[in-house]
C-alpha positions in Angstrom: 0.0 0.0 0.0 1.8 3.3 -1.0 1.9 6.0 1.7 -0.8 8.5 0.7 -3.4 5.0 0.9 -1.8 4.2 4.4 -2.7 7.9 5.3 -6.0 8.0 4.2 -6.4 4.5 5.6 -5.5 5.8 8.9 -7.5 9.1 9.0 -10.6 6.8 7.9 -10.0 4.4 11.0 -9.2 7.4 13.6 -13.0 9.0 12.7 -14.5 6.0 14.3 -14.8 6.7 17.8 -14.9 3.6 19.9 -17.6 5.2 23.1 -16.1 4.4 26.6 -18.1 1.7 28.1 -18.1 1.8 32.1 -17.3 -1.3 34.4 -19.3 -1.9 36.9 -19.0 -4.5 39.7 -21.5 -7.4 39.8 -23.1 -6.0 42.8 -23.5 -2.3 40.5 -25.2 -4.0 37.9 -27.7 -6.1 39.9 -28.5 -2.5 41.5 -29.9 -1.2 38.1 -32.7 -1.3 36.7 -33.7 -3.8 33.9 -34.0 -1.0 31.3 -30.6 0.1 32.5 -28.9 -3.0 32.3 -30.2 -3.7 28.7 -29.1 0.0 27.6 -25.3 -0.9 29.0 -25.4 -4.5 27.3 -26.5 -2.8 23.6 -23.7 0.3 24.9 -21.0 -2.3 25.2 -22.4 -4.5 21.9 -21.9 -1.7 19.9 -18.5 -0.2 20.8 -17.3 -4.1 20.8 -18.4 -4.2 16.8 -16.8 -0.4 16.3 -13.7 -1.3 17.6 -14.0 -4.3 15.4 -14.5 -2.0 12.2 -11.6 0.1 13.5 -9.2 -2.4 13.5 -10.4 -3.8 9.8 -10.5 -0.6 8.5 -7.1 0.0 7.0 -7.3 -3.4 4.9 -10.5 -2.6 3.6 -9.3 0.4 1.5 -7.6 -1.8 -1.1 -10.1 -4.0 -1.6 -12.7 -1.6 -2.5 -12.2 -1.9 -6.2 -12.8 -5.9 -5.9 -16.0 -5.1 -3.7 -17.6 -3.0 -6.2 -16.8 -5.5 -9.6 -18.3 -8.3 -7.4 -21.3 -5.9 -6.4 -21.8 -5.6 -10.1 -22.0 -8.8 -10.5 -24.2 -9.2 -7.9 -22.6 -9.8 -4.9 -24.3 -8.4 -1.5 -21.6 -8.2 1.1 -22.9 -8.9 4.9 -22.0 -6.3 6.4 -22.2 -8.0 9.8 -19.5 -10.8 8.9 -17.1 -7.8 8.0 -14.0 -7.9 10.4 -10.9 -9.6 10.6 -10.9 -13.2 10.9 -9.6 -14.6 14.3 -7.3 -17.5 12.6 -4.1 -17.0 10.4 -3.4 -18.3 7.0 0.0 -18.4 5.1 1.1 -19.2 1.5 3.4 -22.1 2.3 5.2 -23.5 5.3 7.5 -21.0 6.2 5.1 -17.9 5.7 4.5 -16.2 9.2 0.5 -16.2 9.5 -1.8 -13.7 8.0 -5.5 -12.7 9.5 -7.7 -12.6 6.7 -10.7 -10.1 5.9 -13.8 -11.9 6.3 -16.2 -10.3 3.3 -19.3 -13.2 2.7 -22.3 -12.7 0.5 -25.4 -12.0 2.5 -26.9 -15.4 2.9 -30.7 -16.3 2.0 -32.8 -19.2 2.5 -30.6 -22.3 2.0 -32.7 -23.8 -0.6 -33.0 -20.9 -2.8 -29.5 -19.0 -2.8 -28.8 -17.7 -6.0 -25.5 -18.7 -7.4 -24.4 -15.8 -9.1 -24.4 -13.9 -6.1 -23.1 -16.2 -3.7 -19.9 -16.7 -5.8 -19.3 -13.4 -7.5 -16.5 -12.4 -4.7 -14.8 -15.5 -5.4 -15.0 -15.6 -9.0 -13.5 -11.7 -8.7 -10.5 -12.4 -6.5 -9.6 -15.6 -9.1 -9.6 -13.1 -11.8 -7.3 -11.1 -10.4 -4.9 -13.1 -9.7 -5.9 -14.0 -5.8 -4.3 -17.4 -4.7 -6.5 -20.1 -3.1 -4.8 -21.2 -0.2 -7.5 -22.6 2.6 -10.8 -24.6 1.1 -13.3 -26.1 3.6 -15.8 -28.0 1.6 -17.7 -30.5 3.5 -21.1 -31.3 4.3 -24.2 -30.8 2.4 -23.8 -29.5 -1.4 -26.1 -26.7 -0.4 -24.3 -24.9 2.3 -21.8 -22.7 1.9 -18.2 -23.3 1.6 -15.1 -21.5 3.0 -12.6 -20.0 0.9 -9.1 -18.1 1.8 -7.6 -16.0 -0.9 -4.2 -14.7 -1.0 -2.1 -12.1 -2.8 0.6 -11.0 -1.4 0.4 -10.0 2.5 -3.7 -9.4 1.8 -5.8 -12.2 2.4 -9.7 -12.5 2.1 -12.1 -15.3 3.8 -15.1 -16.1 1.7 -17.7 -17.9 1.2 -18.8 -19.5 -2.4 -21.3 -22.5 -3.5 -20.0 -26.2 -3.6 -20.0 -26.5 -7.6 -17.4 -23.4 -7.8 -15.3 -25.3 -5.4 -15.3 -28.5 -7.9 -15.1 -25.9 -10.6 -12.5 -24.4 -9.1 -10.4 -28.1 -8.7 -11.2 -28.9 -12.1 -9.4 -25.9 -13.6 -6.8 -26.5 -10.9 -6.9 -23.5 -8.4 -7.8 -25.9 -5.7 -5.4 -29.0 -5.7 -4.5 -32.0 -3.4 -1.8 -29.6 -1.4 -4.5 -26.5 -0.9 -5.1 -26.9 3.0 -8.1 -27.6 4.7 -11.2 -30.1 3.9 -12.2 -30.4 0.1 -13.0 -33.0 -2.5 -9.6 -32.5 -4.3 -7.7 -34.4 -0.7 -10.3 -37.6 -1.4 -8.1 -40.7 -1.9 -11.2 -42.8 -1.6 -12.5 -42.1 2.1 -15.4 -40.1 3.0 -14.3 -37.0 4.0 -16.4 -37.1 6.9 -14.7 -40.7 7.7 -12.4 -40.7 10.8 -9.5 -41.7 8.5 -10.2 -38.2 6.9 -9.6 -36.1 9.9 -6.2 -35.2 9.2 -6.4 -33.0 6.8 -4.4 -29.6 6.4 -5.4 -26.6 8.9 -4.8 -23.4 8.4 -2.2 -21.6 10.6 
């Protein structure tokens, strides 16, 4: 990121004001009233998810321009899923661990997702050259599956539908050696087998 991005980045993340939440004893609280105690809990739920956004905020700013091809496509971002993810991902080995950006499309009925929305993030971060580097694809055929794309030191945590993860083997992006749980690591055994369990983690 070149300075003047690392400066706006930082002005952007220094306007959200994270409110002071007070601490009160156990004995304090159980002295208030109910509607007191429900206004802290929703005081200290909010600055919790502000302090969240402040702390994403400087890697969001480069992936705007991916955020808006995918929204074109028709991607809906959840904005509630947007913050840093709390496990680390590398590119090989002997990579020191990344957090990734988690940035999912909104989710709808299970039955009914459409899946030109639910994989236009994905589809935009293979185009542009984004590595796959952490699949989880187990379960039913209808839930959601978990991606981690890499480029670089940025790395994004997605979600896509189980047909662009085979899609996605077939044209090799996801292969034998991509970590995590996906049809590409079956050597015969069920994944959800015993046997199975040793898949890759991430880091």
């Amino acid at each position: 990121m070149s300075l003047n991005a690392r400066r706006f980045a930082a002005k952007h993340a220094d306007r959200i004001d994270v409110p002071k939440v007070p601490k009160l004893s156990p004995e304090q609280v159980q002295r208030l009233s109910l509607l007191e105690r429900a206004l802290m809990q929703e005081h200290a739920r909010h600055a919790a998810r502000l302090a969240e956004l402040r702390v994403v905020a400087e890697r969001l700013q480069p992936l705007e321009p991916l955020v808006r091809e995918a929204r074109e496509r028709g991607a809906l971002i959840d904005l509630e899923c947007v913050r840093l993810s709390p496990m680390r991902y590398r590119s090989n080995d002997l990579a020191r661990g990344v957090e990734a950006v988690v940035l999912r499309p909104e989710d709808s009925i299970s039955m009914w997702r459409d899946p030109r929305e639910q994989n236009a993030l994905a589809g935009v971060l293979l185009e542009a050259g984004w590595r796959i580097v952490f699949a989880y694809a187990d379960g039913s055929t209808v839930s959601r599956d978990r991606l981690v794309f890499m480029r670089g030191r940025q790395v994004v945590e997605t979600t896509c539908m189980r047909q662009w993860v085979l899609d996605a083997i077939a044209l090799g992006h996801i292969t034998a050696e991509t970590a995590g749980r996906h049809p590409a690591t079956d050597t015969g055994v069920p994944l959800r087998d015993p046997a199975a369990q040793g898949a890759a983690q991430p880091a």
